[in-house]
TIVO-2410 file (N, C-alpha, C; in nm, 3 decimals):
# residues 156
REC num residu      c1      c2      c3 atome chaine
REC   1      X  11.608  10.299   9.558     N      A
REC   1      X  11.466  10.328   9.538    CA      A
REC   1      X  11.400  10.202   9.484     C      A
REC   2      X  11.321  10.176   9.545     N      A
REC   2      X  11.222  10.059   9.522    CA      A
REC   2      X  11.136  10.084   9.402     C      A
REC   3      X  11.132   9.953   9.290     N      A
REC   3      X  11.027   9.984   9.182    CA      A
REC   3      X  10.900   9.972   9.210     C      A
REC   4      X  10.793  10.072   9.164     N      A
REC   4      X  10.654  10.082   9.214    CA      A
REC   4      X  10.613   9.927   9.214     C      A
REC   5      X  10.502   9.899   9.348     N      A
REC   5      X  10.463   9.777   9.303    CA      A
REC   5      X  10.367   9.710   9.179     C      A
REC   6      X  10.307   9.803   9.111     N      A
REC   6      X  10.242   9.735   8.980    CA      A
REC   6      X  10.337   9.726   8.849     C      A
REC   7      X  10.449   9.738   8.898     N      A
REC   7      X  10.573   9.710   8.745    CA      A
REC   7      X  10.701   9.569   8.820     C      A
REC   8      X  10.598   9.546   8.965     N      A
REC   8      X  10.640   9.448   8.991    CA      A
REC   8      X  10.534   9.274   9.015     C      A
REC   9      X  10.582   9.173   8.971     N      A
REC   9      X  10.520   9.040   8.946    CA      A
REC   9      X  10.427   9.037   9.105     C      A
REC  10      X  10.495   9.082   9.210     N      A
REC  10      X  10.470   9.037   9.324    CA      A
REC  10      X  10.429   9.161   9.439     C      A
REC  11      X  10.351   9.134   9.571     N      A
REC  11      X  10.378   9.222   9.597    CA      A
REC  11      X  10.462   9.151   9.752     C      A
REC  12      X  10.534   9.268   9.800     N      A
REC  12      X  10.614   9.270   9.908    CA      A
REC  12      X  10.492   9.292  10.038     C      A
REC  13      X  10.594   9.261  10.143     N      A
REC  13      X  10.548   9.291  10.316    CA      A
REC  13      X  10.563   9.466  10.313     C      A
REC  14      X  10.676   9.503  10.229     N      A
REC  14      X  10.708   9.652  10.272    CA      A
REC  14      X  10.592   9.731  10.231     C      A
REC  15      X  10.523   9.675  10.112     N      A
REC  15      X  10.413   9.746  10.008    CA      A
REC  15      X  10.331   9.805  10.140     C      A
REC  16      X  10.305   9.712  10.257     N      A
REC  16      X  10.217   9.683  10.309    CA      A
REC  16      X  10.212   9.852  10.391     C      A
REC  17      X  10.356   9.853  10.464     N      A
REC  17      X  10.380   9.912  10.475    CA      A
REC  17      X  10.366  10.070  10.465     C      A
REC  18      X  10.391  10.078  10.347     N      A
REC  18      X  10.391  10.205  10.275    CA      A
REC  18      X  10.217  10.241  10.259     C      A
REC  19      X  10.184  10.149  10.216     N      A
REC  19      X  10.023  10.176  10.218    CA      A
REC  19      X   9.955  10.180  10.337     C      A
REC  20      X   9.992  10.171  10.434     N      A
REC  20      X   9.965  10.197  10.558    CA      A
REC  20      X   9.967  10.370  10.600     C      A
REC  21      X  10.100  10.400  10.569     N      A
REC  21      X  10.122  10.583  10.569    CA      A
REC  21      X  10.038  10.631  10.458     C      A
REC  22      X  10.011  10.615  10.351     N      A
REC  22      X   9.927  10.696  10.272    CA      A
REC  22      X   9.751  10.694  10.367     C      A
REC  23      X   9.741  10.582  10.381     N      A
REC  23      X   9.615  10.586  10.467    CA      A
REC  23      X   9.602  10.669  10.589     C      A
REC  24      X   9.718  10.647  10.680     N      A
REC  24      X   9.716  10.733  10.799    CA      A
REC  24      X   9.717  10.907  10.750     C      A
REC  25      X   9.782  10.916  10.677     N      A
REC  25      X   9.834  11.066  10.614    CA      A
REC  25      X   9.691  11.098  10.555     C      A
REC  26      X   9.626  11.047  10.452     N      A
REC  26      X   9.469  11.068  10.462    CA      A
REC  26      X   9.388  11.030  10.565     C      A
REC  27      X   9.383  11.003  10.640     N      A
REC  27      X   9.290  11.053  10.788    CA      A
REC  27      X   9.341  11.161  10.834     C      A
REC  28      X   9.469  11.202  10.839     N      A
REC  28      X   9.525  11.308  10.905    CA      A
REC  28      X   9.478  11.449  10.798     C      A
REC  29      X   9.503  11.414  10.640     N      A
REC  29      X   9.481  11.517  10.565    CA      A
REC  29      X   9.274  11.546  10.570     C      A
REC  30      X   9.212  11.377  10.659     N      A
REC  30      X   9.065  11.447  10.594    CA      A
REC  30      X   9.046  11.533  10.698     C      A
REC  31      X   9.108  11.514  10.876     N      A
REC  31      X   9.072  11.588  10.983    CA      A
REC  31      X   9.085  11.728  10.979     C      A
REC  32      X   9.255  11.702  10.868     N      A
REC  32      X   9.236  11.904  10.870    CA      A
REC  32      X   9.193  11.930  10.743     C      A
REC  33      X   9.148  11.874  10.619     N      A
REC  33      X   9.095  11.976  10.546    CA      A
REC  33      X   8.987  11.915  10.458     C      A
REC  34      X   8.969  11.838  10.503     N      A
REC  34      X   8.816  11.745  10.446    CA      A
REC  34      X   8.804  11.662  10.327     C      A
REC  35      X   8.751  11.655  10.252     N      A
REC  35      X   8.711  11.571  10.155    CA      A
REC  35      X   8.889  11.621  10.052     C      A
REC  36      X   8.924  11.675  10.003     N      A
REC  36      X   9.038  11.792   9.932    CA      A
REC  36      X   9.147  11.702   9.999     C      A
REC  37      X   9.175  11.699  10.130     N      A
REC  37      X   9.300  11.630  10.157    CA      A
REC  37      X   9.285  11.484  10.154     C      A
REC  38      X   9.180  11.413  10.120     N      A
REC  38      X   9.130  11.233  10.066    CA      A
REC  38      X   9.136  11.257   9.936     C      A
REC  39      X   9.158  11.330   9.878     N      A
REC  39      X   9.189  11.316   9.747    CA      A
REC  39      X   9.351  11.290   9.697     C      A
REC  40      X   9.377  11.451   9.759     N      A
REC  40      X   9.526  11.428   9.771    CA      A
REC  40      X   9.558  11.310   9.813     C      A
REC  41      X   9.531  11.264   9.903     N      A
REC  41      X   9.605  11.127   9.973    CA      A
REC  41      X   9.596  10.993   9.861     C      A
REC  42      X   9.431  11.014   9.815     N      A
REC  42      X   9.411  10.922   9.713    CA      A
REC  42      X   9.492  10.922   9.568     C      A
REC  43      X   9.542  11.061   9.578     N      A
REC  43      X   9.592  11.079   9.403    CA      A
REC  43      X   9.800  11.028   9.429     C      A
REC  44      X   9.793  11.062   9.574     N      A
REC  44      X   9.948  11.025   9.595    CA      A
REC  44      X   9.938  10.849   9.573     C      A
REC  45      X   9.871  10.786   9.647     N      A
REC  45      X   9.827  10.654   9.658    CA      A
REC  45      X   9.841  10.572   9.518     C      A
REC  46      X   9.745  10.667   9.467     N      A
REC  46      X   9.784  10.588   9.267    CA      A
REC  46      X   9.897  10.622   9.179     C      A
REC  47      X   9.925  10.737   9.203     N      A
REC  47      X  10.079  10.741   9.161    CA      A
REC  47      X  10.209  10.647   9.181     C      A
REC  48      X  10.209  10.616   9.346     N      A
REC  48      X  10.281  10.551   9.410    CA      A
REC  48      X  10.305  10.403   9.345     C      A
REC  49      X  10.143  10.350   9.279     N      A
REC  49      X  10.116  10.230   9.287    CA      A
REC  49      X  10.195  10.189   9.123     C      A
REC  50      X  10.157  10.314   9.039     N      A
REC  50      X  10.179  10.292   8.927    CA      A
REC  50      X  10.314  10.379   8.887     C      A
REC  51      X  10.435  10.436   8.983     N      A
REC  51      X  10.514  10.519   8.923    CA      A
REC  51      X  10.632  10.484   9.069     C      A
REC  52      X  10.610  10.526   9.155     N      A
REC  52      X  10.691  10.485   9.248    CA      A
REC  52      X  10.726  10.612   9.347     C      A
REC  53      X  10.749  10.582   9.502     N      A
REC  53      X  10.759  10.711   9.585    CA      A
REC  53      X  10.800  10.813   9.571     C      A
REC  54      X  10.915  10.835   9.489     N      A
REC  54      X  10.960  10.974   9.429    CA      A
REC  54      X  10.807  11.067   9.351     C      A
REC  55      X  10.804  11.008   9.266     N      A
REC  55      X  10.644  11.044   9.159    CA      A
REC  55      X  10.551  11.099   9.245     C      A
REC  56      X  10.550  10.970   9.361     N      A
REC  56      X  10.379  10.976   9.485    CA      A
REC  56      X  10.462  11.160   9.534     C      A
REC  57      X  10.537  11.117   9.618     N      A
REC  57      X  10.600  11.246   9.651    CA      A
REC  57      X  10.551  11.371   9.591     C      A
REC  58      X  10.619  11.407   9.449     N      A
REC  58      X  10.562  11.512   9.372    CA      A
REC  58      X  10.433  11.549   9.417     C      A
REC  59      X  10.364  11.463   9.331     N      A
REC  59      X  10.230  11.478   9.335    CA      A
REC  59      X  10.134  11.526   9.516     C      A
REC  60      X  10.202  11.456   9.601     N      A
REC  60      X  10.193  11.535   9.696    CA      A
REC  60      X  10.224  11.625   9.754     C      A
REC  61      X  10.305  11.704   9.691     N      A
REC  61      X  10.362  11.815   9.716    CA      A
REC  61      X  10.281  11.935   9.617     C      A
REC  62      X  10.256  11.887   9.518     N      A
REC  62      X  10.137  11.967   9.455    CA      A
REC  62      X  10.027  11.996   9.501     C      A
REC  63      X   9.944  11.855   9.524     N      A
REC  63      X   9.822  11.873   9.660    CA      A
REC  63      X   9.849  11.977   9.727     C      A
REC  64      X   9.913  11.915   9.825     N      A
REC  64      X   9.962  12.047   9.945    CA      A
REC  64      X   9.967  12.194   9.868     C      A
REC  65      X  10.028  12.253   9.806     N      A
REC  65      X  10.024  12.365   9.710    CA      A
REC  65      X   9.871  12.431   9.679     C      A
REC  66      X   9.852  12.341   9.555     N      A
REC  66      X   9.709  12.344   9.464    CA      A
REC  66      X   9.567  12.275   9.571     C      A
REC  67      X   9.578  12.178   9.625     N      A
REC  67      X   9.425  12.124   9.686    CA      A
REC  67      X   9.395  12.159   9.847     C      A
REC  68      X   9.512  12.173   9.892     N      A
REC  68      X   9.475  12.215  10.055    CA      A
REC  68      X   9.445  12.343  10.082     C      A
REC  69      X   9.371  12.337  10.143     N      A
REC  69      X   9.340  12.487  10.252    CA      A
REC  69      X   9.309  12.470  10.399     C      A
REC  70      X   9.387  12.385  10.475     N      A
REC  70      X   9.372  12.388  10.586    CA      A
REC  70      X   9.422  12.418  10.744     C      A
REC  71      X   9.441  12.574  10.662     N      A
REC  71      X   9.548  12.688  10.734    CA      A
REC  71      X   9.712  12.611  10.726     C      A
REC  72      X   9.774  12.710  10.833     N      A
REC  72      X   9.901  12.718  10.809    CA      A
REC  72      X   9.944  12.575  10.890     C      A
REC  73      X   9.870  12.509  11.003     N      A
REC  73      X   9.916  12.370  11.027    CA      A
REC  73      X   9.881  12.269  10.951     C      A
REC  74      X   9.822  12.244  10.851     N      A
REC  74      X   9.800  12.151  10.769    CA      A
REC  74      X   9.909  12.100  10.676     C      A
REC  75      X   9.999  12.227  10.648     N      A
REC  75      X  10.087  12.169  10.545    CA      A
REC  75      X  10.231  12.111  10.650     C      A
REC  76      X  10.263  12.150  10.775     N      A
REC  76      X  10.385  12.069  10.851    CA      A
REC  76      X  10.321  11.948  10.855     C      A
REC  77      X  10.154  11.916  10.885     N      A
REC  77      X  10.157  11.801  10.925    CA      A
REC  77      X  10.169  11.643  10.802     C      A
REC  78      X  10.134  11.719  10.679     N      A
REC  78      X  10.099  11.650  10.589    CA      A
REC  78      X  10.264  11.603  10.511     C      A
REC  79      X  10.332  11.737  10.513     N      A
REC  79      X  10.482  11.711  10.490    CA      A
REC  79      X  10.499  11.620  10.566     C      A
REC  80      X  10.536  11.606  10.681     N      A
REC  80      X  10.602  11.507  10.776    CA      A
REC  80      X  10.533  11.357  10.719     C      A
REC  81      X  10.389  11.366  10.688     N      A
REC  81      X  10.366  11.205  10.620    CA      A
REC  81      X  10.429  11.158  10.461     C      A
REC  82      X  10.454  11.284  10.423     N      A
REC  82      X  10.542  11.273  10.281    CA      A
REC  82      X  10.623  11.232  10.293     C      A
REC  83      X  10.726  11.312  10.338     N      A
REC  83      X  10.879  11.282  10.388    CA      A
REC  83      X  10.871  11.119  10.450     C      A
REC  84      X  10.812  11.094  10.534     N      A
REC  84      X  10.796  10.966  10.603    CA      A
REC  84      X  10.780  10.861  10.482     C      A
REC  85      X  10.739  10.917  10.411     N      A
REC  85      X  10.673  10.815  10.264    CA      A
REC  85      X  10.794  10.810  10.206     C      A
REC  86      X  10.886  10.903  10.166     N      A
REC  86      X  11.047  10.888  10.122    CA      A
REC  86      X  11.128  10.779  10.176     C      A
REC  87      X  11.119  10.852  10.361     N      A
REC  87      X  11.210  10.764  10.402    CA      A
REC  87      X  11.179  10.587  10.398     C      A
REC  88      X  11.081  10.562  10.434     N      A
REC  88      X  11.004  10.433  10.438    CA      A
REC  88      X  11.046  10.378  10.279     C      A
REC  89      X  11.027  10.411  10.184     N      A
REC  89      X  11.044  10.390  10.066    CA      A
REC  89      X  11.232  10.312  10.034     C      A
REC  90      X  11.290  10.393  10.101     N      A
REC  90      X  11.447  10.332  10.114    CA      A
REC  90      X  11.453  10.226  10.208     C      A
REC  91      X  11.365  10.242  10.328     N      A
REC  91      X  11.372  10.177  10.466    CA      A
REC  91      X  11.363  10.010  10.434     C      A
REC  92      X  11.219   9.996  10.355     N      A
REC  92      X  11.191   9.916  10.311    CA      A
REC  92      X  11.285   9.794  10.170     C      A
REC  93      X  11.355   9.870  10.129     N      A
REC  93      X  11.442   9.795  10.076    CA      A
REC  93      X  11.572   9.761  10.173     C      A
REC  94      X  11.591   9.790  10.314     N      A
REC  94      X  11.696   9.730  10.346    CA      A
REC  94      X  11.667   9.619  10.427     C      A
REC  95      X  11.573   9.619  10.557     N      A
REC  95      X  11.496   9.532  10.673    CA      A
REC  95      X  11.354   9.610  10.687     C      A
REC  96      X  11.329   9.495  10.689     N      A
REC  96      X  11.176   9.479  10.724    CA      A
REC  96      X  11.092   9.540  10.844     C      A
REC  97      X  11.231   9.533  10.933     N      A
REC  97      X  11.217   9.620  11.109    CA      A
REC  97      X  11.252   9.707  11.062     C      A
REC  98      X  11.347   9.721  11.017     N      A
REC  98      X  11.413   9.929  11.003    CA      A
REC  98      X  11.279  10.025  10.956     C      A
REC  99      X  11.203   9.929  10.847     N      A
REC  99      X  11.092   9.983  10.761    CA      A
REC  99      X  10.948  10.019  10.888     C      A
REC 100      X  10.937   9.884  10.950     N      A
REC 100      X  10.845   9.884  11.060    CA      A
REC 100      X  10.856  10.019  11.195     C      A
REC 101      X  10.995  10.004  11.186     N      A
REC 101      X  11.046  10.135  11.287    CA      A
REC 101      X  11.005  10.254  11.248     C      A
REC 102      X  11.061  10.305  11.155     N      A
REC 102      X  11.027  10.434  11.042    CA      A
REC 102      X  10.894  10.426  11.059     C      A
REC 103      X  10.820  10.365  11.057     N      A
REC 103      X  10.647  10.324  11.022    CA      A
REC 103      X  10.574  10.416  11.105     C      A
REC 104      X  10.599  10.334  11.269     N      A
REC 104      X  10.590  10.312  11.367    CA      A
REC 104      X  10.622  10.494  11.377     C      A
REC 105      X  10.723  10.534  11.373     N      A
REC 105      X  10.778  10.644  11.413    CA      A
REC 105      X  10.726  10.776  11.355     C      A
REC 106      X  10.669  10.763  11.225     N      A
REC 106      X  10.612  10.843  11.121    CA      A
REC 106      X  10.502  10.855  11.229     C      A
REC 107      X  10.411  10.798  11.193     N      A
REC 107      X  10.278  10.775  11.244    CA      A
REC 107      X  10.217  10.843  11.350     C      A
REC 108      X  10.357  10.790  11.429     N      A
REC 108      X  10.309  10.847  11.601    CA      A
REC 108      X  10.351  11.034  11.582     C      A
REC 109      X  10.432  11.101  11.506     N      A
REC 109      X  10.487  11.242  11.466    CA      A
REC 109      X  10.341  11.279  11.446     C      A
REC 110      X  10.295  11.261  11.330     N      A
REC 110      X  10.154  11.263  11.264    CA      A
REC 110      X  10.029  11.307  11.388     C      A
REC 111      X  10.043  11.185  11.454     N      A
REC 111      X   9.958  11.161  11.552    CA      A
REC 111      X  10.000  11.299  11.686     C      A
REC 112      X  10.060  11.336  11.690     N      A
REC 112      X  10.133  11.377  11.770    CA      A
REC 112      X  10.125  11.568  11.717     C      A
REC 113      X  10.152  11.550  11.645     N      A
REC 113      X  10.124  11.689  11.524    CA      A
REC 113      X   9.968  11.736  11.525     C      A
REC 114      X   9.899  11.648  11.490     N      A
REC 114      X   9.751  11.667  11.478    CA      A
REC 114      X   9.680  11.677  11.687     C      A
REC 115      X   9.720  11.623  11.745     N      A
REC 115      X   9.697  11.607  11.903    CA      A
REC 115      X   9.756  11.817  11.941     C      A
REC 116      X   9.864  11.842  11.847     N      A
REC 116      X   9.888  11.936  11.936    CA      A
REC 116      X   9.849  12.080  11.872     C      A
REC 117      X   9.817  12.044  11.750     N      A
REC 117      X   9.747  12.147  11.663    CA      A
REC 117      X   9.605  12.168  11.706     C      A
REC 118      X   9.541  12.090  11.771     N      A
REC 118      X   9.395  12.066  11.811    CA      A
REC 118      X   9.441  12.094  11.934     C      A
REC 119      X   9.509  12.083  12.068     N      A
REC 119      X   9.520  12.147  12.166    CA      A
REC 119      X   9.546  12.301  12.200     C      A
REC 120      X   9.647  12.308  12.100     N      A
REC 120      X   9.703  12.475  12.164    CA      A
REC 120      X   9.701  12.547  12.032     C      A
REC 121      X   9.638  12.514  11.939     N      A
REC 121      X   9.588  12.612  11.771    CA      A
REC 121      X   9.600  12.753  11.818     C      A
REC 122      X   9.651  12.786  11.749     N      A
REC 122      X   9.685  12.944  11.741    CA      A
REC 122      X   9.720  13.013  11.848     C      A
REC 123      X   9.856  12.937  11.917     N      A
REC 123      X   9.930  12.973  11.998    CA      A
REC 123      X  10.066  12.953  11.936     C      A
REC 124      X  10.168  13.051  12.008     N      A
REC 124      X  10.344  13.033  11.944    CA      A
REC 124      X  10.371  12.905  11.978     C      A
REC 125      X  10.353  12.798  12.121     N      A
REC 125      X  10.366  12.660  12.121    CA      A
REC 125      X  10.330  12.595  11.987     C      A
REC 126      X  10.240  12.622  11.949     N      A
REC 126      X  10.173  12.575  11.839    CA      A
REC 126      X  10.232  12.603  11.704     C      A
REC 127      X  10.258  12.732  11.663     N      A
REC 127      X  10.355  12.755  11.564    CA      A
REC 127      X  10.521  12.697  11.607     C      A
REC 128      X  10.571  12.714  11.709     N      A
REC 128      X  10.721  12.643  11.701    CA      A
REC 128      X  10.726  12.489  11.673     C      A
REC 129      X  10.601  12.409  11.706     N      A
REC 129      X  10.607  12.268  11.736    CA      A
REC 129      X  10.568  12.256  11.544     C      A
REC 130      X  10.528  12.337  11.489     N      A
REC 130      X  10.510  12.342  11.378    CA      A
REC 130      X  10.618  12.337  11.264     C      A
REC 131      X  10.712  12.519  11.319     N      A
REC 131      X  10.790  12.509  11.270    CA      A
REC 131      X  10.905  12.404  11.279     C      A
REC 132      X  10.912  12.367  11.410     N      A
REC 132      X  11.009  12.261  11.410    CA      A
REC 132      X  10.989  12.162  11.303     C      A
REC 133      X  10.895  12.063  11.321     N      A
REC 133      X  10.821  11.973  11.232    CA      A
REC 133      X  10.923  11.999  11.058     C      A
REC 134      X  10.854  12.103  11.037     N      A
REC 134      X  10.921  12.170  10.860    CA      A
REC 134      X  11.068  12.148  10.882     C      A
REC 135      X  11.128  12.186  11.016     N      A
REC 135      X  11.293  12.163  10.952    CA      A
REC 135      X  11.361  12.036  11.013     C      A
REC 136      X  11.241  11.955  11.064     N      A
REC 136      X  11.289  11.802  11.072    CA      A
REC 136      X  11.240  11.715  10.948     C      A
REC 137      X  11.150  11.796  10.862     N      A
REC 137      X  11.078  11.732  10.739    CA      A
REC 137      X  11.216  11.753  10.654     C      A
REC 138      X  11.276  11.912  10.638     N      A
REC 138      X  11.332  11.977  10.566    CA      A
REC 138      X  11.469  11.836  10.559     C      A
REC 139      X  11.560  11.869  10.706     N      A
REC 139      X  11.654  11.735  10.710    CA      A
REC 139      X  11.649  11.603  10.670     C      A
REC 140      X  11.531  11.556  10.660     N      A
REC 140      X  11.507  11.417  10.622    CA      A
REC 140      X  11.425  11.408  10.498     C      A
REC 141      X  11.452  11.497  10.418     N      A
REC 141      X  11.464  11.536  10.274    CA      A
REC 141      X  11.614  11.478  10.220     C      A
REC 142      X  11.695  11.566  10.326     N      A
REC 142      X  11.840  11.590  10.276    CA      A
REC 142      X  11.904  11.447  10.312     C      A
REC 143      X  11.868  11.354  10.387     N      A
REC 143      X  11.888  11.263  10.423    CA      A
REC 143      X  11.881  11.117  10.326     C      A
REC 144      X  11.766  11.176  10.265     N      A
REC 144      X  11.676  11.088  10.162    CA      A
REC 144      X  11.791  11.096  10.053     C      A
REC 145      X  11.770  11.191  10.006     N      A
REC 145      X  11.877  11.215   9.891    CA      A
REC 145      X  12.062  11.137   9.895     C      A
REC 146      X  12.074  11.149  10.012     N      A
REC 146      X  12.208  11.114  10.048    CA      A
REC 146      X  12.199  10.958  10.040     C      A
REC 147      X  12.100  10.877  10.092     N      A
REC 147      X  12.068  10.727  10.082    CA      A
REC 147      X  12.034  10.721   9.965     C      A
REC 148      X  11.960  10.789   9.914     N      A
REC 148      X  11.922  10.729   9.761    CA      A
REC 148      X  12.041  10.735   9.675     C      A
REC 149      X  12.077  10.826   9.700     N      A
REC 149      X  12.195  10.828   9.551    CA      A
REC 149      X  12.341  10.757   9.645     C      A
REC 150      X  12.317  10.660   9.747     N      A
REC 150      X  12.466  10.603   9.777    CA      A
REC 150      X  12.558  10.721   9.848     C      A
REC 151      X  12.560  10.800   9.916     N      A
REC 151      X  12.657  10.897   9.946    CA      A
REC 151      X  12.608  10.893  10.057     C      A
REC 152      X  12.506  10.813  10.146     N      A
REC 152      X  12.555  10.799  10.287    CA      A
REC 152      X  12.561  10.684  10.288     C      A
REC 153      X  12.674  10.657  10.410     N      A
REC 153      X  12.764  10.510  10.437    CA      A
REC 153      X  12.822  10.531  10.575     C      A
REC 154      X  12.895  10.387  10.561     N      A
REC 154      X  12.976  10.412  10.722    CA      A
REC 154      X  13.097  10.491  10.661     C      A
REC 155      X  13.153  10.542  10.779     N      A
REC 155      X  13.284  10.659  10.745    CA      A
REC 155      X  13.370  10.564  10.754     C      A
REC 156      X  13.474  10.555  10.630     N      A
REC 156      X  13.645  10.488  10.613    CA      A
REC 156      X  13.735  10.560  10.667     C      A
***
């Protein structure tokens, strides 16, 4: 886990990064729930800056809870920019491409999430592409955890 960048002298290329998904994730949070999800995005943003992605995390997971109301697709899509904010957060301490990849890959989900929630809304396409979303968020939770604490590796 990377130390937040204001408890660091310098800032990094990865910073760049990461602040890139909080921004995209607030456009995505203002389309579905307006001014409420730019906050959230904004309150994850300063956490991040001054505590570090685990912290930002929380706090966005509260948002989502306490500040959103923008029905039942708002919260797969906004998870998936969280989670993305985890993984990126490890990504970024190993290569600079691995981080850019993850980036790259977040983004376009996002993009991709919001394209199909606005096409086929309140259809079962629409809820499965949803639910899916939650238990690819859900896995790369479990994933996170396993890199962060050293317990994933190559197999001996």
């Amino acid at each position: 886990m990377a130390r937040p960048p204001l408890a660091r002298d310098h800032w990094r290329r990865g910073d760049a990064l990461l602040g890139s998904i909080v921004v995209v994730a607030g456009a995505g949070l203002f389309l579905k729930s307006g001014v409420p999800g730019v906050g959230v995005a904004a309150a994850t943003a300063a956490v991040w800056l001054w505590a570090g992605a685990p912290y930002a995390f929380v706090v966005g997971q509260i948002g989502l809870v306490v500040g959103l109301d923008g029905g039942p697709t708002a919260t797969p899509i906004a998870q998936t920019a969280l989670v993305l904010f985890l993984i990126a957060d490890v990504a970024v301490g190993r290569t600079y491409a691995t981080a850019s990849a993850v980036v790259a890959a977040g983004i376009a989900t996002t993009a991709v999430l919001l394209l199909v929630d606005r096409a086929v809304a309140g259809t079962l396409l629409a809820g499965l592409v949803m639910l899916g979303a939650t238990g690819v968020a859900a896995y790369s939770v479990h994933r996170y955890e396993r890199v962060a604490l050293g317990l994933a590796g190559d197999a001996e």
